[in-house]
TILUMLUM-706396 format. One record per atom (N, C-alpha, C, O): residue in one letter; atom name; x, y, z. Coordinates in pm, whole numbers, plus 50000, padded with zeros to 5 digits. Example, Ala and Ser with C-alpha at 12.3 -4.5 7.8 and 13.67 -1.06 7.14 Angstrom:
! residues 2
SEKE   type   atom       u       v       w
SEKE      A      N   51319   49431   50780
SEKE      A     CA   51230   49550   50780
SEKE      A      C   51320   49670   50780
SEKE      A      O   51424   49668   50846
SEKE      S      N   51285   49775   50708
SEKE      S     CA   51367   49894   50714
SEKE      S      C   51290   50003   50787
SEKE      S      O   51341   50114   50804
! end
This chain:
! residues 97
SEKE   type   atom       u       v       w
SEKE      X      N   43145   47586   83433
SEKE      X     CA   43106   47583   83572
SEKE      X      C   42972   47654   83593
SEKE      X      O   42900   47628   83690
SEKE      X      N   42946   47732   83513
SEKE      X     CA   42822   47809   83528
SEKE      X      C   42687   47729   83514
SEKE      X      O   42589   47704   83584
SEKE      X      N   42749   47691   83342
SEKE      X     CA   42595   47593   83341
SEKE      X      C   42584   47522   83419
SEKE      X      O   42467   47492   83442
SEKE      X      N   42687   47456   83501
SEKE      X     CA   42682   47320   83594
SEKE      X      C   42621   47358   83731
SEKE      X      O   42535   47290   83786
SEKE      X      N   42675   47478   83784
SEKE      X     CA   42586   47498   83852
SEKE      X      C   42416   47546   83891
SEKE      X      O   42355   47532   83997
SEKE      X      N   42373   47606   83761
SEKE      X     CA   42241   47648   83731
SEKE      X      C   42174   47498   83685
SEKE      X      O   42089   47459   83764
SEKE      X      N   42197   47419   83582
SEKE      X     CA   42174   47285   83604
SEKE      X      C   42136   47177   83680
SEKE      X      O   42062   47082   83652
SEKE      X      N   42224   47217   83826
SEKE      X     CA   42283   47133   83995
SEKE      X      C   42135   47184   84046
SEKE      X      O   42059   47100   84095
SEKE      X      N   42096   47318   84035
SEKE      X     CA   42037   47389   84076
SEKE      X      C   41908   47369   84031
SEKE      X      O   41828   47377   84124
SEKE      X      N   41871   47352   83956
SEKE      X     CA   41729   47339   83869
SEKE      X      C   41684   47211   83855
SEKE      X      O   41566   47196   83824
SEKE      X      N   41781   47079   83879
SEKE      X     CA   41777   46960   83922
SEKE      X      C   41728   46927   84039
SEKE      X      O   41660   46825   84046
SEKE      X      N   41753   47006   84154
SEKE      X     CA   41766   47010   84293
SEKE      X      C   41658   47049   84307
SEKE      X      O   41580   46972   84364
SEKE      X      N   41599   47200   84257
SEKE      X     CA   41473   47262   84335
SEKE      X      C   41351   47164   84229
SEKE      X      O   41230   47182   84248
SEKE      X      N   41394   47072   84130
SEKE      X     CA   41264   47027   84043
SEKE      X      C   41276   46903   84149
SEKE      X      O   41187   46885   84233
SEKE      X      N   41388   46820   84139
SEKE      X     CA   41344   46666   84250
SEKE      X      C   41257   46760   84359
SEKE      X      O   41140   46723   84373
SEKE      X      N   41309   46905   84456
SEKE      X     CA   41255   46844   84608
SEKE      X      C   41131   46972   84546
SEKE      X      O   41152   47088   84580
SEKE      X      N   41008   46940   84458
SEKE      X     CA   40928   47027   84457
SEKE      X      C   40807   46855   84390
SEKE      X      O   40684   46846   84395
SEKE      X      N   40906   46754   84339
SEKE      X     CA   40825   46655   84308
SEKE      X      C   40894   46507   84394
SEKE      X      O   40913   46394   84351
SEKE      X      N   40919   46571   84535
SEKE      X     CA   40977   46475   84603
SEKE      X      C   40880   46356   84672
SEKE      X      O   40932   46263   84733
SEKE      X      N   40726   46369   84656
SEKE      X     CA   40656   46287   84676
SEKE      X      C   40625   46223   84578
SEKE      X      O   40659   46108   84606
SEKE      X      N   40561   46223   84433
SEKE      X     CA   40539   46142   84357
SEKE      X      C   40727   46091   84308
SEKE      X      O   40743   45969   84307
SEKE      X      N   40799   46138   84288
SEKE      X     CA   40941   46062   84302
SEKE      X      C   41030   45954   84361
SEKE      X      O   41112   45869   84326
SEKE      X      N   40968   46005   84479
SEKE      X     CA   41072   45947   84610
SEKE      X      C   41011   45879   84709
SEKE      X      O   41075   45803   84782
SEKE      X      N   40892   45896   84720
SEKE      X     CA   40748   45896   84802
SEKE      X      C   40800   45950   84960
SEKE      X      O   40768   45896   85065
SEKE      X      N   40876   46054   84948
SEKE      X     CA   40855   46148   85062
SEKE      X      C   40745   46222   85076
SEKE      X      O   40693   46275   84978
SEKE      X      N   40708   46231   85164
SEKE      X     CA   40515   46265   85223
SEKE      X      C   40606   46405   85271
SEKE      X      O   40713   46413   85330
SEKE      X      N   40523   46500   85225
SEKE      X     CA   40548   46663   85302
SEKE      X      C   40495   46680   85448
SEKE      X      O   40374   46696   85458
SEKE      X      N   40564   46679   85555
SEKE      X     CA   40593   46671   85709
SEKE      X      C   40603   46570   85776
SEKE      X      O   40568   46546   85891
SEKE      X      N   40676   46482   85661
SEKE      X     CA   40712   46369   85782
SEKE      X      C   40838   46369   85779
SEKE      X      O   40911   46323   85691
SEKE      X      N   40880   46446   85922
SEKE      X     CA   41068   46408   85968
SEKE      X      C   41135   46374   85949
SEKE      X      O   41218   46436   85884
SEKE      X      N   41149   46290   85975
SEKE      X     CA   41265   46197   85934
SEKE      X      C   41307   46156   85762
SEKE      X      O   41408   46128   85698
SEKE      X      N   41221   46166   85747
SEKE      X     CA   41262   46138   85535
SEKE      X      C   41283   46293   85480
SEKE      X      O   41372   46323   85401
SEKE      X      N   41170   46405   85546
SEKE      X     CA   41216   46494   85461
SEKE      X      C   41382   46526   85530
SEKE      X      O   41473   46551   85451
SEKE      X      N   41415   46521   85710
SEKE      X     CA   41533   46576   85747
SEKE      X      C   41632   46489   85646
SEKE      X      O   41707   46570   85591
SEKE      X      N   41655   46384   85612
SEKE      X     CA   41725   46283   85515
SEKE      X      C   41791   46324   85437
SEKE      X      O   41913   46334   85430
SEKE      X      N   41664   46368   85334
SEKE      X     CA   41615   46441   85211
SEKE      X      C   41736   46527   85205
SEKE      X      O   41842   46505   85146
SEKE      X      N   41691   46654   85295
SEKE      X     CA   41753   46773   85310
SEKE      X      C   41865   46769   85311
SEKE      X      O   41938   46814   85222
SEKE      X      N   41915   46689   85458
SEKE      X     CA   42028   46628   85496
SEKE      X      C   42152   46562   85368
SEKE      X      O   42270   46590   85392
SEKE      X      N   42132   46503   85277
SEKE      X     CA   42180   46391   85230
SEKE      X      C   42170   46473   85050
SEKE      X      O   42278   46472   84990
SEKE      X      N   42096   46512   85005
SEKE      X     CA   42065   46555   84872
SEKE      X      C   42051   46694   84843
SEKE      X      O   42111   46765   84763
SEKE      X      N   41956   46720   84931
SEKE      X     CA   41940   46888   84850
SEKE      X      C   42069   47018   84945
SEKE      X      O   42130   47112   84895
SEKE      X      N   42069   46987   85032
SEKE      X     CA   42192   47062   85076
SEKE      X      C   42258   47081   85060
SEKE      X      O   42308   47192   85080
SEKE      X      N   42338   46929   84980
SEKE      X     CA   42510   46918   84904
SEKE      X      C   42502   46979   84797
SEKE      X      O   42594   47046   84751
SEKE      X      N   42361   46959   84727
SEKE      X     CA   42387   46982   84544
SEKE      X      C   42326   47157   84599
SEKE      X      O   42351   47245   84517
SEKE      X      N   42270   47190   84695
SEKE      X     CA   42299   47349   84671
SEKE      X      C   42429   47426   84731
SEKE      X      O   42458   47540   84696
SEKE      X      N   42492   47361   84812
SEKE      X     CA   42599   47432   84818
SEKE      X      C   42732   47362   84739
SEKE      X      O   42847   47393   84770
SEKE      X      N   42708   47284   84657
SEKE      X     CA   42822   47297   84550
SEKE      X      C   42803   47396   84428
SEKE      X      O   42887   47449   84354
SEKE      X      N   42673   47405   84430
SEKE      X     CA   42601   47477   84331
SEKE      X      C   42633   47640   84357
SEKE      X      O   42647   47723   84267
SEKE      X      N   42642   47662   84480
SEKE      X     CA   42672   47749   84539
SEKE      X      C   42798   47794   84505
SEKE      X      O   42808   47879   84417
SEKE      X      N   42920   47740   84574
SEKE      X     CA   43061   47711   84559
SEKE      X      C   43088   47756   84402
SEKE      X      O   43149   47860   84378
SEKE      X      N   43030   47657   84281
SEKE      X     CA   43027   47687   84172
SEKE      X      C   43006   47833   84094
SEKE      X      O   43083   47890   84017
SEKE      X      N   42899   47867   84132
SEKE      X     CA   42843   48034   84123
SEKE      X      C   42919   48121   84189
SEKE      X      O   42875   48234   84167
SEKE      X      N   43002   48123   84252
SEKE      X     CA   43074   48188   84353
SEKE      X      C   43231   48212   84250
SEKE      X      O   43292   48315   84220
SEKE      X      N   43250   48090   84223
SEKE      X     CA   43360   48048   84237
SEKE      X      C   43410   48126   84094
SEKE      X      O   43516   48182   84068
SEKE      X      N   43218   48095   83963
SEKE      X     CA   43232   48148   83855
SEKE      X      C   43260   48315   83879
SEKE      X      O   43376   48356   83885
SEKE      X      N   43166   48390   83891
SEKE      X     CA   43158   48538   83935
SEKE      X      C   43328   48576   83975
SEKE      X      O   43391   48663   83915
SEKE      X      N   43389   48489   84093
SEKE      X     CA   43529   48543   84112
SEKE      X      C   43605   48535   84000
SEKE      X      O   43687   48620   83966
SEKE      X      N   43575   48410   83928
SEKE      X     CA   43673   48416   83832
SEKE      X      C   43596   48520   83708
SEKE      X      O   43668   48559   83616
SEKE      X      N   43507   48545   83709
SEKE      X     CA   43466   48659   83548
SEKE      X      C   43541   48783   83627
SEKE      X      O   43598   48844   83536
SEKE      X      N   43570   48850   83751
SEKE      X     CA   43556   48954   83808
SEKE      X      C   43725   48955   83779
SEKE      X      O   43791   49033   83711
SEKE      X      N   43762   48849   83850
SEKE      X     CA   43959   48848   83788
SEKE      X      C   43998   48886   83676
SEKE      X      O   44088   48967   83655
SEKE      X      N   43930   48830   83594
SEKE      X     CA   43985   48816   83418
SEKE      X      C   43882   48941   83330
SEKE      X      O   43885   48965   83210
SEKE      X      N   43800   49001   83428
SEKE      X     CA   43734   49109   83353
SEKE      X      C   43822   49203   83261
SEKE      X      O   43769   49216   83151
SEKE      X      N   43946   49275   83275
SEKE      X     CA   43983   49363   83159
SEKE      X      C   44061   49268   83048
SEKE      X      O   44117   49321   82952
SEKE      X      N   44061   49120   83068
SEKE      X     CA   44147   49058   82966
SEKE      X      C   44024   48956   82917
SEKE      X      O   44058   48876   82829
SEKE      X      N   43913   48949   82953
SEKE      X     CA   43830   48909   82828
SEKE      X      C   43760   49057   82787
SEKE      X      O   43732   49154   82856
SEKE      X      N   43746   49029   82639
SEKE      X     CA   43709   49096   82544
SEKE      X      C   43552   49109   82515
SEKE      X      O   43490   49212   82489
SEKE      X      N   43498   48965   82528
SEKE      X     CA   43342   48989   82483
SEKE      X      C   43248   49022   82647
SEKE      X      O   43256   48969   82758
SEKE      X      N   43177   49113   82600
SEKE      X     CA   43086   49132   82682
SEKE      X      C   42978   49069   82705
SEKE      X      O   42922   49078   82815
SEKE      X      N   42919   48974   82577
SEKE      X     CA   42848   48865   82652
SEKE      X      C   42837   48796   82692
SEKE      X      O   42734   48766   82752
SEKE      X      N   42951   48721   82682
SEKE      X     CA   43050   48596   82775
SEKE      X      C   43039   48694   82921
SEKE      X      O   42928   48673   82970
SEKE      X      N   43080   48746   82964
SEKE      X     CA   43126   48836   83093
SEKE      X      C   42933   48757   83160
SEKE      X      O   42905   48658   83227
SEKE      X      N   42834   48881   83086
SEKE      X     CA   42726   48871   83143
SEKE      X      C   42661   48747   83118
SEKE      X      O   42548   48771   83160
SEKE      X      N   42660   48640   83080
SEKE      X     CA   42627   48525   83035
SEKE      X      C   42645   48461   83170
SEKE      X      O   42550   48424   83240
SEKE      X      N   42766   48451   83201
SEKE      X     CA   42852   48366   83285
SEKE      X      C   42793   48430   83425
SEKE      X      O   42766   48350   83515
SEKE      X      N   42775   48542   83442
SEKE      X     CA   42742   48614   83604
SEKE      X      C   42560   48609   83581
SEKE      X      O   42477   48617   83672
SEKE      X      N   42531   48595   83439
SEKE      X     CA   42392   48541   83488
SEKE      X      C   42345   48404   83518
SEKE      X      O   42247   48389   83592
SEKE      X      N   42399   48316   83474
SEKE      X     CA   42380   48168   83501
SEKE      X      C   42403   48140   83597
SEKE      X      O   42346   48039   83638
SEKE      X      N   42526   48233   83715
SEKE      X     CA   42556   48211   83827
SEKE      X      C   42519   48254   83933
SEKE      X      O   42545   48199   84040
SEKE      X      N   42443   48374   83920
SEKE      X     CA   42380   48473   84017
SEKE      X      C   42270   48379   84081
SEKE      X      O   42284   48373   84203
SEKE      X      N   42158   48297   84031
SEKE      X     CA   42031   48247   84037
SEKE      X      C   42090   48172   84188
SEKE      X      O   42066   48237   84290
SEKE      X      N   42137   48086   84199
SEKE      X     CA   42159   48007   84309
SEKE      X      C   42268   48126   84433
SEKE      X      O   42294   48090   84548
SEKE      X      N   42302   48225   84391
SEKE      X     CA   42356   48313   84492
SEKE      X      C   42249   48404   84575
SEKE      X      O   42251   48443   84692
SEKE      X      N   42155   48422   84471
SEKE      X     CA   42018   48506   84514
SEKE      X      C   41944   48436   84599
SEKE      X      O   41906   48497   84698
SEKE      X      N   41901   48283   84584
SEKE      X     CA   41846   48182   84638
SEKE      X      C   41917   48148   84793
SEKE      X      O   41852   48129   84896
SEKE      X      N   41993   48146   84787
SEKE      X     CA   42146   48131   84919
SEKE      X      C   42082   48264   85024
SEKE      X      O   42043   48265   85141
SEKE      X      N   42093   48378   84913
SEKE      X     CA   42063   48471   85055
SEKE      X      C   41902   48512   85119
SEKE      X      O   41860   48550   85229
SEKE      X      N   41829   48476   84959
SEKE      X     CA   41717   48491   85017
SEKE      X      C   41662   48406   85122
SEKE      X      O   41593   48463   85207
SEKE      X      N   41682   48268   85133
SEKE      X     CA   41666   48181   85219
SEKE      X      C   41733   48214   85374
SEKE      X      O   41670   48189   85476
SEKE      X      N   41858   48268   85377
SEKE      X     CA   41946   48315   85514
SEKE      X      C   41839   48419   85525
SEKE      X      O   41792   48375   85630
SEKE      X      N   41793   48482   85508
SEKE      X     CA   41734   48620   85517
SEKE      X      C   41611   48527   85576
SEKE      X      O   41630   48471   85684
SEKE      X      N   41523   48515   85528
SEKE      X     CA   41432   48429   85554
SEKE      X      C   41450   48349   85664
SEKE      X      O   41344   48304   85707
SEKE      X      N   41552   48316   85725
SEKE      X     CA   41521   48180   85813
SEKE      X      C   41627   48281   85918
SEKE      X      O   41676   48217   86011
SEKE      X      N   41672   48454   85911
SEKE      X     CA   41677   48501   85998
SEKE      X      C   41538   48549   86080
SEKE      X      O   41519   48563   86201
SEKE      X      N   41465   48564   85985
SEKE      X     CA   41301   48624   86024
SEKE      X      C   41233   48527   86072
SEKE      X      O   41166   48572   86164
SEKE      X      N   41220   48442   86061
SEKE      X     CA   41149   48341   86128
SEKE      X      C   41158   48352   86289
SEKE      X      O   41263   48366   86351
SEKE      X      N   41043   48345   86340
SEKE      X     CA   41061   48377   86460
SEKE      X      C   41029   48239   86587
SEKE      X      O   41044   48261   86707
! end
């Protein structure tokens, strides 16, 4: 679940960073990018989300009954990236004025 979501994630921010030569979405036009947003990059970040979430609860459950420690941090690093992204953006689009 980890890789899948860092994957979901790195898929997502590479399409909507080459969403004009791709898709031929033009950067500020409405209606295709609201679409865009709407329809693609929203879902695959909050499953991506869900996923990272979902991993972290489960390393945090089973922490004294797994044994390796780089499995533990492996797994909460592959998953953290799209949790950091989640809040920095809420944070961000609280400031916006």
């Amino acid at each position: 679940m980890a890789l899948t979501s860092i994957l979901l994630l790195t898929i997502a921010l590479f399409i909507n960073y080459f969403r004009e030569p791709l898709l031929g979405i033009k950067e500020g036009y409405a209606p295709h990018n609201f679409s865009f947003n709407f329809m693609f990059f929203l879902p695959s970040i909050l499953i991506s989300l869900g996923l990272g979430i979902a991993v972290i609860g489960r390393t945090i459950k089973h922490w004294t009954k797994w044994n390796n420690l780089n499995k533990k941090i492996l797994l909460i690093g592959l998953s953290s990236p799209v949790i950091i992204l989640f809040i920095y953006q809420t944070i961000r689009l609280q400031t916006i004025d």
